[in-house]
KEKE-3310 file (N, C-alpha, C; in steps of 0.2 Angstrom, whole numbers, plus 5000, padded with zeros to 4 digits):
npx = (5566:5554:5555:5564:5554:5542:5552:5555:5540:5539:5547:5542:5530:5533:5540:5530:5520:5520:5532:5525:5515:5519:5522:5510:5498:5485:5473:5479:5474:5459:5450:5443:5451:5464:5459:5457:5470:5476:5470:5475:5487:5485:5476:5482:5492:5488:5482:5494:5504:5507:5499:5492:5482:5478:5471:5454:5455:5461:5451:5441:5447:5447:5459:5457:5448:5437:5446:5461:5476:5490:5510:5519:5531:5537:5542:5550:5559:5563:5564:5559:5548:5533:5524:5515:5517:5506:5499:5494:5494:5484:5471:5474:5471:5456:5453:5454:5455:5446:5446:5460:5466:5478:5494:5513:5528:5539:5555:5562:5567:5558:5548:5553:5554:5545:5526:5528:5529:5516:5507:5511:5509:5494:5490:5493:5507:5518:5533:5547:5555:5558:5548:5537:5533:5531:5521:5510:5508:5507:5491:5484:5485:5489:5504:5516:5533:5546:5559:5569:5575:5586:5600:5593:5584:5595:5603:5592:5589:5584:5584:5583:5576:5579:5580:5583:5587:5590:5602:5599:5583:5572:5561:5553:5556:5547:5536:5535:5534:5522:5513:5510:5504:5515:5515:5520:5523:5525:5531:5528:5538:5541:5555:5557:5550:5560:5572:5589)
npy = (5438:5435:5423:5431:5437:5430:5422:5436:5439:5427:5431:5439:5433:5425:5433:5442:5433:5419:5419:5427:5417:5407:5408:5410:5408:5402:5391:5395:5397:5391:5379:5368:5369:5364:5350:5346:5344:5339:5327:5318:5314:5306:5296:5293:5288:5276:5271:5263:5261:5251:5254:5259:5263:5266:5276:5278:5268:5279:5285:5281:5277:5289:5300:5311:5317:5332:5348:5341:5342:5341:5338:5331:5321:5312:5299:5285:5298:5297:5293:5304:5308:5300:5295:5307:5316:5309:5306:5308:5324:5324:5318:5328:5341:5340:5339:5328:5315:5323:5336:5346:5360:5357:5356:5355:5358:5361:5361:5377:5376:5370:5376:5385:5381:5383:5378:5366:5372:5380:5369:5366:5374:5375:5364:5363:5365:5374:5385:5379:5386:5393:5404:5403:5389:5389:5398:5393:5381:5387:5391:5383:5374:5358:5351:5343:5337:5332:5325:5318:5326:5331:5324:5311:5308:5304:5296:5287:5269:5255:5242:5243:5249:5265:5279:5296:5306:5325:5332:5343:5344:5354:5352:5346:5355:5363:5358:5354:5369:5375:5365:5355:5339:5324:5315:5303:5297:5282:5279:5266:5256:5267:5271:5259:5260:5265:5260:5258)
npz = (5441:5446:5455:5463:5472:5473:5486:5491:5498:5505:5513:5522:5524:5533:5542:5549:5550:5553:5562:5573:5575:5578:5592:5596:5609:5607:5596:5578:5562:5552:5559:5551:5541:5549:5551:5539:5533:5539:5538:5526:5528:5538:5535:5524:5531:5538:5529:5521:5531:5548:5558:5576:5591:5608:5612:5611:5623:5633:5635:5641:5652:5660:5657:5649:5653:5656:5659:5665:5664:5656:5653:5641:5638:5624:5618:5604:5595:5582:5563:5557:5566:5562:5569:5578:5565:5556:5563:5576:5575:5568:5574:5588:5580:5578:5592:5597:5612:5616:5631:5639:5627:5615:5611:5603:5606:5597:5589:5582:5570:5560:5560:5551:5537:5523:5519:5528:5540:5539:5540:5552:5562:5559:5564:5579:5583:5592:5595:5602:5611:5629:5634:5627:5626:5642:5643:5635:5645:5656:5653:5652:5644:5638:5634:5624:5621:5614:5619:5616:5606:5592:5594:5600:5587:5577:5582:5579:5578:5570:5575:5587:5605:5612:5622:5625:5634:5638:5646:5655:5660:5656:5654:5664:5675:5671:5669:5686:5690:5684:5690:5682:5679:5671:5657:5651:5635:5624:5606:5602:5587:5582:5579:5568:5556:5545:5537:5546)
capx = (5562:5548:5557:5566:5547:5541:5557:5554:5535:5538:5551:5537:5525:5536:5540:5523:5512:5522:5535:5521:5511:5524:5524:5504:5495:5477:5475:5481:5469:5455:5449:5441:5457:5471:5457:5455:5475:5482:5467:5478:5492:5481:5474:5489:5498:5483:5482:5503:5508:5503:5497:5485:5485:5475:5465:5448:5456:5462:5445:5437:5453:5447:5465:5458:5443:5438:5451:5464:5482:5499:5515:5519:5537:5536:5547:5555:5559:5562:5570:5554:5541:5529:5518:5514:5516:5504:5492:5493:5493:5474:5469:5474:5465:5449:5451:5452:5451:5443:5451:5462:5469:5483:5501:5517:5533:5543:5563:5561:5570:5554:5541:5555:5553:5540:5521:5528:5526:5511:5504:5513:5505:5485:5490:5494:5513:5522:5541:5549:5556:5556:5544:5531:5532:5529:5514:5506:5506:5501:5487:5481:5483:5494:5508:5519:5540:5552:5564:5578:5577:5590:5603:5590:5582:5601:5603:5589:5592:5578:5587:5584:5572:5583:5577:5590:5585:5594:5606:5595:5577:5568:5553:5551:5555:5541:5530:5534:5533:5516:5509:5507:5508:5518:5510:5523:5521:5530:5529:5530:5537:5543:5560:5556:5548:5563:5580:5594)
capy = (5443:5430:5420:5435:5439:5424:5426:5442:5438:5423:5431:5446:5430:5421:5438:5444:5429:5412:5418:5427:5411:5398:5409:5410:5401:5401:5389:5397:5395:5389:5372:5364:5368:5359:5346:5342:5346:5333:5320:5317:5310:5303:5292:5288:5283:5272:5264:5260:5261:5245:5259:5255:5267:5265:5285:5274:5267:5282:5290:5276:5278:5294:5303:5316:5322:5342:5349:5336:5345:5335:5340:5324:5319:5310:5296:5290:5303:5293:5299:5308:5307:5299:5296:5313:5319:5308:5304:5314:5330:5324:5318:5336:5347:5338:5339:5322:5312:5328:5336:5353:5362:5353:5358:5353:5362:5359:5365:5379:5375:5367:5384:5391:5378:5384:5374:5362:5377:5380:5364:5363:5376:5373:5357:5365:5365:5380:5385:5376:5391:5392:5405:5401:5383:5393:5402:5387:5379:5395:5394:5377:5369:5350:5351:5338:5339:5326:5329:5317:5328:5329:5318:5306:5307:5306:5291:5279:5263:5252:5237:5242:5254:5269:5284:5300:5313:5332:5334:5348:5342:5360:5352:5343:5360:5368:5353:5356:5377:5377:5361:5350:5329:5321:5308:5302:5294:5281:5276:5259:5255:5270:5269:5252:5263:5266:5256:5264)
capz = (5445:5448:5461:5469:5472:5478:5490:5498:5499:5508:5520:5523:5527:5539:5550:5550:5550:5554:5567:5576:5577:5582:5599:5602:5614:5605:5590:5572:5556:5553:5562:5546:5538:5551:5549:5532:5530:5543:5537:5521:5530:5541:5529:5521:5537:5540:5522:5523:5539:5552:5566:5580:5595:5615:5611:5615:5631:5638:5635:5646:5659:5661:5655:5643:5656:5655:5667:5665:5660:5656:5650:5638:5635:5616:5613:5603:5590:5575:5561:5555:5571:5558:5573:5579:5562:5551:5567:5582:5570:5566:5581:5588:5576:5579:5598:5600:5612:5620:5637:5637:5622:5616:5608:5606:5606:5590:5585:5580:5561:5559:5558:5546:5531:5519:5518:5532:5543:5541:5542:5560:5568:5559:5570:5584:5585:5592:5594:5609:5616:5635:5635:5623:5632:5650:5643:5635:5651:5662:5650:5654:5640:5638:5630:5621:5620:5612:5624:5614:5602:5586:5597:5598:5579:5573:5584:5579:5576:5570:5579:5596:5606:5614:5621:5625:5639:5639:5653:5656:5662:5659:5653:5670:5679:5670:5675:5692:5691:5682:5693:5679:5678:5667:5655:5647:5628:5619:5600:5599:5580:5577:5574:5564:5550:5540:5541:5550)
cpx = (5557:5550:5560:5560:5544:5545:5557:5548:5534:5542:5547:5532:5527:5538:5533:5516:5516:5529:5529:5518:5513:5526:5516:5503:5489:5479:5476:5477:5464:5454:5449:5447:5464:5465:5458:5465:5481:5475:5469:5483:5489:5479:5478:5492:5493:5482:5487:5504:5503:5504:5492:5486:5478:5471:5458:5449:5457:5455:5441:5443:5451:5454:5463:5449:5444:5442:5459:5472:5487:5504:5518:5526:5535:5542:5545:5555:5559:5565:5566:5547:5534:5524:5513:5513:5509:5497:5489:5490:5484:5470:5469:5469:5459:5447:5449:5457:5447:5449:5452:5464:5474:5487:5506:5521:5536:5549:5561:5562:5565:5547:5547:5557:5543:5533:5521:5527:5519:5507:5505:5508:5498:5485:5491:5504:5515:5533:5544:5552:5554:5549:5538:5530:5530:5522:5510:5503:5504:5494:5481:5481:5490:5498:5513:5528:5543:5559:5571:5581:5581:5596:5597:5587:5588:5603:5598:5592:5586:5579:5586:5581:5577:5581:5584:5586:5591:5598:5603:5588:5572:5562:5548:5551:5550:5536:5529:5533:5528:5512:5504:5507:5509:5515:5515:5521:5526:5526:5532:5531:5540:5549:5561:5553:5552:5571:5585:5600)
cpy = (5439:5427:5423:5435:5434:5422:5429:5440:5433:5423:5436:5441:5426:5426:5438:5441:5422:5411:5421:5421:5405:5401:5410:5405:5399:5398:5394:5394:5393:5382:5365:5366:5363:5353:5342:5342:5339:5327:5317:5313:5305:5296:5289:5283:5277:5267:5260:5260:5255:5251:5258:5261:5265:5273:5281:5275:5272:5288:5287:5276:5285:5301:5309:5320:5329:5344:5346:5338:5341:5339:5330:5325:5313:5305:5289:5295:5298:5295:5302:5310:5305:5298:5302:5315:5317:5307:5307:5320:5331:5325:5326:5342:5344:5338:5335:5318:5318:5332:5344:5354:5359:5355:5355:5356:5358:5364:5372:5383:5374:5370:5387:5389:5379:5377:5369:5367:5377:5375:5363:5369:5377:5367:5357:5366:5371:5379:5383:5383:5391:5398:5406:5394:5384:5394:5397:5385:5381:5394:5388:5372:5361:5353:5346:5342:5331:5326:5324:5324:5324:5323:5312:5305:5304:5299:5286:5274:5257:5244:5238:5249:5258:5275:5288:5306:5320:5330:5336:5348:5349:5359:5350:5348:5363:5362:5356:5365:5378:5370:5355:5344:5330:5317:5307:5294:5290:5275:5270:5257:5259:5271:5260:5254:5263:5262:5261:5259)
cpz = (5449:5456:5466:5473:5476:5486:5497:5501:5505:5515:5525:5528:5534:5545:5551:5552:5554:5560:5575:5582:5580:5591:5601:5605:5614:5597:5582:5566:5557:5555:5556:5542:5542:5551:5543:5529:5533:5543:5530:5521:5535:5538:5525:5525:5537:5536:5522:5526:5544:5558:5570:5587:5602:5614:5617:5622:5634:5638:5642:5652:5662:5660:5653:5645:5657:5661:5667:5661:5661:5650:5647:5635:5631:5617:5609:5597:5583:5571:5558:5559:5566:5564:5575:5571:5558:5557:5572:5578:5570:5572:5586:5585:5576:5587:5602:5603:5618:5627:5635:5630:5623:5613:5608:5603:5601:5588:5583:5571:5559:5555:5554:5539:5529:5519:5526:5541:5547:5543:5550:5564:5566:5566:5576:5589:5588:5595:5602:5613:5623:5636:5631:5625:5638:5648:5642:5641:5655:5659:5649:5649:5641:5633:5630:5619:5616:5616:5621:5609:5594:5589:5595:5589:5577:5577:5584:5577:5576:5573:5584:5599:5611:5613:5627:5631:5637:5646:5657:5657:5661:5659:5661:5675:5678:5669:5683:5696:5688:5688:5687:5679:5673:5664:5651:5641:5625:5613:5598:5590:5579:5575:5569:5559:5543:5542:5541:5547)
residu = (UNK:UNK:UNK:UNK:UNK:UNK:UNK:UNK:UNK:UNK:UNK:UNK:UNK:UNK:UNK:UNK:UNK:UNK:UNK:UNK:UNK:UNK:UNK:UNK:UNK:UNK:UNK:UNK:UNK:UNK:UNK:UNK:UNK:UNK:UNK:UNK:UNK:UNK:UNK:UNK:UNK:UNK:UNK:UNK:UNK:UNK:UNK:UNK:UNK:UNK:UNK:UNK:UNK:UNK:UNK:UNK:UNK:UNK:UNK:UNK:UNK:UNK:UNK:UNK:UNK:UNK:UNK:UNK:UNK:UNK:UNK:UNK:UNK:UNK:UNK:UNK:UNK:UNK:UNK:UNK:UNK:UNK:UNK:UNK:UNK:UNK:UNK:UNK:UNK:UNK:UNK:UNK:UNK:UNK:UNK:UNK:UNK:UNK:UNK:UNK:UNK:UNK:UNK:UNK:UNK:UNK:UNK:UNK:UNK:UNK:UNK:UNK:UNK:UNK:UNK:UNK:UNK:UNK:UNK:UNK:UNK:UNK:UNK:UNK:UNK:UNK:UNK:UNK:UNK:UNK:UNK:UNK:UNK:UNK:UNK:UNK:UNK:UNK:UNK:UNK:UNK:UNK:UNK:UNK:UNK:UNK:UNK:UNK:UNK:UNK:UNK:UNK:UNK:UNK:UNK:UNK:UNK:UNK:UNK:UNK:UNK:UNK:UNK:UNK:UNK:UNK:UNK:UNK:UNK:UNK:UNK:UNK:UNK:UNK:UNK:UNK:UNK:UNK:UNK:UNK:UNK:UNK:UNK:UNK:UNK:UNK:UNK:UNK:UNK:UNK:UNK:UNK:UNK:UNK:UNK:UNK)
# end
């Protein structure tokens, strides 16, 4: 009875509360909670992980001035985006390194796994869908894509750096249908994480 329970409850909390949320365009939770939630991994990554990242620099570049919106293609994916997840994530929920509101569109398999969910959108993830990617955008805030995707995840290879575009560029259409730049991202290291 217990775990039917747990079950229903948790399917009750995923319509009502965690599919909701993976389509707003305004942060979810509280702030001191996607803080304190993604400085856990934070800190981890930082003790174990050789990570080092240019944030600073592009504060003094000016990149992450009030006003300043980008649609940010991610690569590479990895087989776990350990960057984005253990680092970006933080950096995000503190609203740093300053600039617009920031997001990033995520699978949306991703918001239908219990606890890892929630963590995704305290941090500011939501559901890549085309139109909750549009409104973001409409909405001024930056937003973040991995545009390999699962092809790419599925093809790292810690031997050799390889990044996978779609056929289908929509995120570059919805750059150029909201009037946003590009800034494009790459995680140096991160498929060398884990051996392939």
């Amino acid at each position: 009875r217990k775990p039917a329970l747990v079950v229903a409850l948790w399917l009750l909390w995923r319509k009502y509360v965690v599919t909701p949320a993976s389509k707003q365009i305004v942060p979810w939770g509280p702030r001191w909670l996607a803080v304190a939630a993604s400085a856990l991994l934070h800190y981890f990554g930082r003790a174990f992980l050789n990570y080092t990242d240019n944030a600073e620099d592009t504060l003094k570049w000016g990149i992450w001035e009030d006003g300043k919106q980008y649609l940010m293609p991610w690569h590479p994916h990895g087989n776990f985006t350990i960057s984005s997840l253990y680092f970006i994530s933080h950096y995000w929920a503190k609203n740093y390194p300053g600039g617009t509101p920031r997001y990033v569109c995520v699978a949306p398999l991703l918001l239908k796994i219990p606890i890892l969910a929630e963590f995704l959108l305290l941090c500011h993830a939501r559901s890549q869908d085309i139109s909750t990617f549009s409104r973001l955008l409409a909405s001024g805030a930056t937003v973040a894509v991995q545009p390999g995707g699962l092809r790419e995840q599925v093809a790292t290879d810690d031997k050799q750096e390889r990044v996978f575009f779609p056929a289908k560029l929509g995120f570059i259409r919805l750059a150029l249908q909201h009037g946003v730049a590009l800034l494009p991202t790459y995680a140096f290291g991160e498929n060398q994480l884990y051996k392939t």
